[in-house]
N, C-alpha and C positions, 0 to 999 in steps of 0.2 A: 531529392532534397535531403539537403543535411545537418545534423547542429554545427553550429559556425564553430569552427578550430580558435581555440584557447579560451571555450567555455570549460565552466567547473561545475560538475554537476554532481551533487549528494544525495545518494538513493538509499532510503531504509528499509529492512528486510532483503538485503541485497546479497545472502546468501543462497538464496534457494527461488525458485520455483519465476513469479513477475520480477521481483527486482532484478535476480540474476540476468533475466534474458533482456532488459531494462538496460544493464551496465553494460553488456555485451554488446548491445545497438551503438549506444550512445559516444560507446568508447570509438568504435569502427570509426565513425563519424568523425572523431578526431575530439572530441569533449574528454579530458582529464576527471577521472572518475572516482568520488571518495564513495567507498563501501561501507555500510554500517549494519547493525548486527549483533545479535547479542557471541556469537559462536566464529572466533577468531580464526577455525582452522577452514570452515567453510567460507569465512570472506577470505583468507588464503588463497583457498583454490580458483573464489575465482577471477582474482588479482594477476595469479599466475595465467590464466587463461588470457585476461586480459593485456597483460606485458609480450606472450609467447605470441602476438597477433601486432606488436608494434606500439600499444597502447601503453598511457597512463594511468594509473592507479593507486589508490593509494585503501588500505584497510585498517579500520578501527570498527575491535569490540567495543560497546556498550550498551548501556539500557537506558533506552532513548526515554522511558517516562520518570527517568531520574534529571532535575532540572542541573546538577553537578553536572552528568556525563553532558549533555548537549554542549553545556559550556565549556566544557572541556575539548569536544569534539573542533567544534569553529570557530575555539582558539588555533589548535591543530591545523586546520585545512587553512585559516589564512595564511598563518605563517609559511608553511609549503606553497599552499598554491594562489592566495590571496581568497579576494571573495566570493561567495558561493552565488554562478549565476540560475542554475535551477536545481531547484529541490524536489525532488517526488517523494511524497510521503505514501509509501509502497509497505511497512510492517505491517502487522495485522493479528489478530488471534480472535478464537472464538471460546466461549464455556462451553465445558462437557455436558451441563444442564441448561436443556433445551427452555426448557416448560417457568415461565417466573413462579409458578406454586410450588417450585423446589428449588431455584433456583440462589445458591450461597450469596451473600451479599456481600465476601472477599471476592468470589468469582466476577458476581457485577463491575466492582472497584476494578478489578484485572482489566478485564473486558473493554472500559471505558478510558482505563490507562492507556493504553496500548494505543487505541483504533482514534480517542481521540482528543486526550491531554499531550498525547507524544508530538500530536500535527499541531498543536497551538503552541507548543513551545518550540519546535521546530522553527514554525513560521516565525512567532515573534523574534528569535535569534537573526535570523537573515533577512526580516525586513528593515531595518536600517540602512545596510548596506547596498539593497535594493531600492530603495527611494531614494536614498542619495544619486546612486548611476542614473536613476530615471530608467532602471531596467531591470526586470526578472520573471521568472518562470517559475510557480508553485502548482506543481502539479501533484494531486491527492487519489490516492485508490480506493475508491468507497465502495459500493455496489450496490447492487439494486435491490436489494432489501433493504437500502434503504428506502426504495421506489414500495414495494411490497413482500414488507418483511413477515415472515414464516418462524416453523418449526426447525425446520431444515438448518438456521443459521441462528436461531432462536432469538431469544426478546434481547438478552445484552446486546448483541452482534447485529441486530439492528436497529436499535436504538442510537449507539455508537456511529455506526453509517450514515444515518440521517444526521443527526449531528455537526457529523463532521462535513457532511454535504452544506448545510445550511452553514455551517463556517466557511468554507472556501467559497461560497455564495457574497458572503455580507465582506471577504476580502474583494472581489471582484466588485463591488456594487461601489467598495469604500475607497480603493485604491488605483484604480482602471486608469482615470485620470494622473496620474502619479507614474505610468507606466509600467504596473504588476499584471501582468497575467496569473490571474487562478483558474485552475482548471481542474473541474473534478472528473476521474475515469467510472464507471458506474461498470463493472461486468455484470455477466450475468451470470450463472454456473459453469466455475471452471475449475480445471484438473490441477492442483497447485496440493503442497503437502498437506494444507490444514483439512481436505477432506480423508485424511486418516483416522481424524479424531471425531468423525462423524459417529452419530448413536449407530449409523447402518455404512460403514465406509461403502461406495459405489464399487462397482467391479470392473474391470479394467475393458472391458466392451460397452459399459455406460462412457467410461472417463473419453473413449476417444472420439464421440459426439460432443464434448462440451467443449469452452475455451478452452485455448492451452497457454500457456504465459507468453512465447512468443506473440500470440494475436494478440496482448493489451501490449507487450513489448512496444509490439506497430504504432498500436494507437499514442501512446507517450511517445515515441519521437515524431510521429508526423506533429503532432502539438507544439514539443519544442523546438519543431526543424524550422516550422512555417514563420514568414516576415514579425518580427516583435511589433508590429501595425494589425497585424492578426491574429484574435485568441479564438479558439473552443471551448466556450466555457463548461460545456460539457458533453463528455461524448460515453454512449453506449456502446458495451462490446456483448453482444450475447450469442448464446448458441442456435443456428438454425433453426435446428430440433430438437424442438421440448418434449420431455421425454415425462411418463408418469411417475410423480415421486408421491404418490397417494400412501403408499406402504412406507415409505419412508419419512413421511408425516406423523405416520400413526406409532413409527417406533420411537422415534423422538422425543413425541408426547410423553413417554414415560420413564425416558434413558432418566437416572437420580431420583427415581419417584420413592417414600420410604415404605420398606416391606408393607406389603396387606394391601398398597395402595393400585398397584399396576394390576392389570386382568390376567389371570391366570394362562397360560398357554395351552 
Protein backbone atom coordinates (compact mmCIF):
# COMPACT_ATOMS: atom_id res chain seq x y z
CA UNK A 1 0.00 0.00 0.00
CA UNK A 2 0.98 3.44 -1.06
CA UNK A 3 0.28 7.23 -0.93
CA UNK A 4 -1.74 7.93 -4.17
CA UNK A 5 0.79 9.62 -6.85
CA UNK A 6 0.20 13.63 -7.10
CA UNK A 7 -0.38 13.94 -3.25
CA UNK A 8 1.43 16.91 -1.67
CA UNK A 9 2.45 16.28 1.45
CA UNK A 10 4.04 18.97 4.23
CA UNK A 11 6.21 17.41 6.97
CA UNK A 12 7.69 19.72 9.88
CA UNK A 13 10.82 18.93 11.51
CA UNK A 14 11.71 17.24 8.35
CA UNK A 15 15.17 17.62 8.71
CA UNK A 16 16.23 15.05 11.06
CA UNK A 17 15.45 12.06 12.87
CA UNK A 18 10.91 11.06 12.15
CA UNK A 19 10.28 13.65 9.69
CA UNK A 20 13.21 12.74 7.72
CA UNK A 21 12.54 9.21 7.44
CA UNK A 22 8.78 10.49 7.07
CA UNK A 23 9.66 12.36 3.63
CA UNK A 24 11.74 9.50 2.59
CA UNK A 25 8.54 6.99 2.78
CA UNK A 26 6.24 9.23 1.47
CA UNK A 27 8.34 10.52 -1.32
CA UNK A 28 9.22 6.65 -2.53
CA UNK A 29 5.49 6.44 -2.82
CA UNK A 30 5.29 8.92 -5.34
CA UNK A 31 3.81 12.06 -2.83
CA UNK A 32 5.58 15.47 -3.74
CA UNK A 33 7.19 16.34 -0.57
CA UNK A 34 7.40 19.98 1.00
CA UNK A 35 10.26 19.98 3.83
CA UNK A 36 10.15 22.39 6.56
CA UNK A 37 12.41 23.31 9.20
CA UNK A 38 14.10 25.76 10.80
CA UNK A 39 17.99 24.57 9.24
CA UNK A 40 17.96 24.99 5.33
CA UNK A 41 21.17 22.97 4.86
CA UNK A 42 19.76 20.00 6.54
CA UNK A 43 16.35 20.13 4.58
CA UNK A 44 19.03 20.44 1.72
CA UNK A 45 20.23 17.25 2.16
CA UNK A 46 17.42 15.62 2.44
CA UNK A 47 15.71 17.10 -0.81
CA UNK A 48 18.92 15.93 -2.44
CA UNK A 49 18.32 12.44 -1.11
CA UNK A 50 14.90 12.67 -2.07
CA UNK A 51 15.41 13.93 -5.98
CA UNK A 52 18.70 11.40 -6.16
CA UNK A 53 15.85 8.47 -5.73
CA UNK A 54 13.38 10.03 -8.51
CA UNK A 55 11.36 11.99 -6.18
CA UNK A 56 9.77 15.46 -5.59
CA UNK A 57 10.72 17.99 -3.24
CA UNK A 58 10.74 20.94 -2.53
CA UNK A 59 12.63 22.82 0.91
CA UNK A 60 11.70 25.79 3.07
CA UNK A 61 13.52 27.06 6.12
CA UNK A 62 11.18 28.47 8.68
CA UNK A 63 9.79 28.90 12.09
CA UNK A 64 6.72 27.40 11.95
CA UNK A 65 5.44 29.21 15.45
CA UNK A 66 5.78 32.41 13.52
CA UNK A 67 2.10 32.92 12.05
CA UNK A 68 4.19 35.17 8.86
CA UNK A 69 6.30 31.96 8.08
CA UNK A 70 3.37 29.41 7.89
CA UNK A 71 1.89 32.00 5.60
CA UNK A 72 4.40 32.40 3.73
CA UNK A 73 5.27 28.81 3.63
CA UNK A 74 1.50 27.71 1.80
CA UNK A 75 1.62 30.56 -0.19
CA UNK A 76 4.83 28.92 -1.59
CA UNK A 77 3.85 25.23 -1.87
CA UNK A 78 0.39 26.23 -3.67
CA UNK A 79 1.85 28.13 -6.06
CA UNK A 80 4.51 25.22 -7.07
CA UNK A 81 2.58 22.32 -6.19
CA UNK A 82 -1.02 23.56 -5.32
CA UNK A 83 -2.87 22.19 -2.22
CA UNK A 84 -1.38 20.60 0.54
CA UNK A 85 -3.13 17.14 0.71
CA UNK A 86 -1.39 15.85 4.13
CA UNK A 87 0.25 17.55 6.73
CA UNK A 88 2.20 15.70 9.50
CA UNK A 89 2.95 17.96 12.21
CA UNK A 90 6.19 16.03 13.12
CA UNK A 91 8.49 19.34 14.94
CA UNK A 92 9.00 19.08 18.35
CA UNK A 93 11.31 20.32 21.27
CA UNK A 94 11.64 19.86 24.72
CA UNK A 95 13.01 22.20 27.85
CA UNK A 96 16.31 21.57 29.41
CA UNK A 97 14.33 21.92 32.79
CA UNK A 98 12.69 18.98 33.66
CA UNK A 99 11.18 19.86 37.17
CA UNK A 100 8.13 22.92 37.01
CA UNK A 101 9.87 24.26 40.47
CA UNK A 102 12.47 25.49 38.22
CA UNK A 103 11.18 25.48 35.26
CA UNK A 104 11.66 29.28 33.13
CA UNK A 105 8.45 30.44 31.98
CA UNK A 106 10.25 31.66 28.30
CA UNK A 107 11.09 27.89 28.32
CA UNK A 108 7.39 26.99 28.95
CA UNK A 109 6.20 29.67 26.08
CA UNK A 110 9.09 27.76 23.77
CA UNK A 111 7.91 24.38 24.61
CA UNK A 112 4.19 25.01 23.94
CA UNK A 113 5.15 27.01 20.80
CA UNK A 114 6.68 24.54 19.13
CA UNK A 115 4.74 21.13 20.16
CA UNK A 116 1.53 23.11 19.98
CA UNK A 117 0.63 26.58 18.67
CA UNK A 118 2.88 25.51 15.53
CA UNK A 119 0.15 22.32 14.81
CA UNK A 120 -2.97 24.73 15.27
CA UNK A 121 -1.75 27.18 12.91
CA UNK A 122 -0.52 24.68 10.78
CA UNK A 123 -3.86 23.06 10.75
CA UNK A 124 -5.86 26.00 10.57
CA UNK A 125 -3.83 27.20 7.20
CA UNK A 126 -4.70 23.85 5.23
CA UNK A 127 -8.12 23.40 6.51
CA UNK A 128 -9.75 25.36 4.01
CA UNK A 129 -8.39 23.74 1.34
CA UNK A 130 -9.27 20.49 2.85
CA UNK A 131 -12.85 21.03 3.24
CA UNK A 132 -13.29 22.25 0.28
CA UNK A 133 -11.84 18.78 -1.68
CA UNK A 134 -13.90 16.96 0.90
CA UNK A 135 -10.41 15.48 1.55
CA UNK A 136 -7.17 15.41 3.91
CA UNK A 137 -4.91 13.99 6.10
CA UNK A 138 -3.52 15.78 9.37
CA UNK A 139 -1.49 13.68 10.94
CA UNK A 140 0.24 15.04 14.36
CA UNK A 141 3.36 13.32 16.50
CA UNK A 142 2.60 13.73 20.02
CA UNK A 143 3.58 10.87 22.51
CA UNK A 144 2.81 9.23 25.22
CA UNK A 145 3.58 11.39 27.67
CA UNK A 146 1.02 12.70 26.68
CA UNK A 147 -0.56 9.31 27.89
CA UNK A 148 1.77 9.34 31.17
CA UNK A 149 3.87 12.16 31.25
CA UNK A 150 7.13 12.15 33.51
CA UNK A 151 10.55 13.66 34.46
CA UNK A 152 12.09 12.15 31.51
CA UNK A 153 10.25 14.73 28.96
CA UNK A 154 9.15 16.91 31.75
CA UNK A 155 6.04 19.06 32.75
CA UNK A 156 6.21 21.54 29.47
CA UNK A 157 6.69 18.45 26.90
CA UNK A 158 3.94 16.97 28.33
CA UNK A 159 1.74 19.17 28.82
CA UNK A 160 2.07 20.24 25.16
CA UNK A 161 1.53 16.60 24.03
CA UNK A 162 -1.61 16.16 25.67
CA UNK A 163 -2.73 19.32 24.15
CA UNK A 164 -1.95 18.78 21.18
CA UNK A 165 -3.51 15.14 21.35
CA UNK A 166 -6.84 16.64 22.55
CA UNK A 167 -6.53 19.09 19.48
CA UNK A 168 -6.32 16.62 16.85
CA UNK A 169 -9.01 14.85 18.99
CA UNK A 170 -11.76 17.67 18.85
CA UNK A 171 -10.44 18.12 14.67
CA UNK A 172 -11.56 14.38 14.27
CA UNK A 173 -14.70 14.63 16.32
CA UNK A 174 -15.48 18.21 14.51
CA UNK A 175 -14.57 17.55 11.02
CA UNK A 176 -14.71 13.59 10.09
CA UNK A 177 -17.88 14.20 8.45
CA UNK A 178 -16.42 16.90 6.09
CA UNK A 179 -13.87 14.25 5.09
CA UNK A 180 -10.49 15.26 7.52
CA UNK A 181 -8.68 12.52 8.84
CA UNK A 182 -6.80 13.50 12.13
CA UNK A 183 -4.60 11.25 13.35
CA UNK A 184 -2.39 11.60 16.22
CA UNK A 185 0.90 9.13 16.36
CA UNK A 186 1.71 8.68 20.22
CA UNK A 187 5.46 6.98 20.36
CA UNK A 188 6.85 5.86 22.97
CA UNK A 189 10.62 6.32 23.71
CA UNK A 190 12.48 6.84 20.83
CA UNK A 191 16.01 7.44 19.53
CA UNK A 192 15.51 10.80 17.61
CA UNK A 193 18.19 13.85 18.27
CA UNK A 194 16.11 15.53 21.03
CA UNK A 195 17.41 12.84 23.38
CA UNK A 196 20.72 14.63 23.37
CA UNK A 197 19.41 17.34 25.34
CA UNK A 198 18.41 14.90 27.87
CA UNK A 199 19.52 15.76 31.81
CA UNK A 200 21.18 11.89 31.34
CA UNK A 201 21.50 11.53 27.40
CA UNK A 202 20.82 7.34 27.05
CA UNK A 203 23.81 5.54 25.74
CA UNK A 204 23.85 4.05 22.58
CA UNK A 205 23.12 0.36 23.75
CA UNK A 206 19.80 1.87 25.67
CA UNK A 207 19.02 3.83 22.19
CA UNK A 208 19.02 0.55 19.97
CA UNK A 209 16.08 -0.94 22.25
CA UNK A 210 13.78 1.92 21.70
CA UNK A 211 11.94 3.30 18.62
CA UNK A 212 13.79 4.42 15.72
CA UNK A 213 12.10 7.06 13.30
CA UNK A 214 11.85 4.76 10.67
CA UNK A 215 9.19 2.68 12.86
CA UNK A 216 6.80 5.93 13.48
CA UNK A 217 8.00 6.59 9.68
CA UNK A 218 5.84 3.08 9.11
CA UNK A 219 3.14 4.17 11.21
CA UNK A 220 2.57 7.63 9.20
CA UNK A 221 2.39 6.15 5.82
CA UNK A 222 0.39 3.07 6.64
CA UNK A 223 -2.28 6.12 7.96
CA UNK A 224 -1.96 8.08 4.86
CA UNK A 225 -1.59 5.13 2.44
CA UNK A 226 -4.85 3.44 3.70
CA UNK A 227 -8.51 4.09 1.55
CA UNK A 228 -9.58 8.18 2.67
CA UNK A 229 -13.00 5.87 3.86
CA UNK A 230 -10.42 4.76 6.61
CA UNK A 231 -8.79 6.77 9.46
CA UNK A 232 -6.50 5.70 12.59
CA UNK A 233 -7.34 8.09 14.86
CA UNK A 234 -4.81 6.98 16.68
CA UNK A 235 -1.95 4.74 16.78
CA UNK A 236 0.84 3.64 19.38
CA UNK A 237 4.38 3.05 18.45
CA UNK A 238 6.39 1.89 21.55
CA UNK A 239 9.24 0.07 22.43
CA UNK A 240 9.02 -3.76 23.31
CA UNK A 241 11.36 -3.21 26.08
CA UNK A 242 10.85 -1.08 28.80
CA UNK A 243 13.81 -0.53 30.04
CA UNK A 244 14.56 1.10 33.98
CA UNK A 245 14.79 4.75 33.76
CA UNK A 246 14.33 5.00 37.63
CA UNK A 247 18.00 6.77 37.71
CA UNK A 248 17.10 8.80 35.02
CA UNK A 249 14.16 10.15 36.80
CA UNK A 250 15.92 11.04 39.56
CA UNK A 251 18.54 13.16 37.55
CA UNK A 252 16.12 14.99 35.80
CA UNK A 253 14.36 15.95 39.01
CA UNK A 254 17.12 18.32 39.40
CA UNK A 255 18.86 19.00 35.92
CA UNK A 256 18.16 23.67 36.51
CA UNK A 257 17.52 23.22 40.21
CA UNK A 258 19.39 26.63 41.85
CA UNK A 259 22.70 25.97 43.87
CA UNK A 260 21.97 24.56 47.48
CA UNK A 261 19.02 23.18 46.15
CA UNK A 262 20.07 19.61 44.34
CA UNK A 263 21.66 16.64 46.85
CA UNK A 264 25.01 16.68 47.18
CA UNK A 265 26.73 13.79 45.30
Amino acid sequence: MATPNGTTALITGAGSGMGRETALLLARDGAAVVLVGRRQDALDAVAAAIRAEGGTALALAADITRAADVTRVLERVRAELGPVDVLVNNAGSASSVLNPQWLPHEEWREVLEVNLTAVFQLSQAVLPDMLERGAGTIVTVSSLAAVTPNLLGGAAYGAAKAGVRNFMTFLHNTFRNQGLRAITVLPGEADTPILDNRARPPKPEERAHMVQPEDVAEAIRLAVALPQRVVLQEIVVAPTRQRDTSGDLEISRWAGAPAGAAPQA
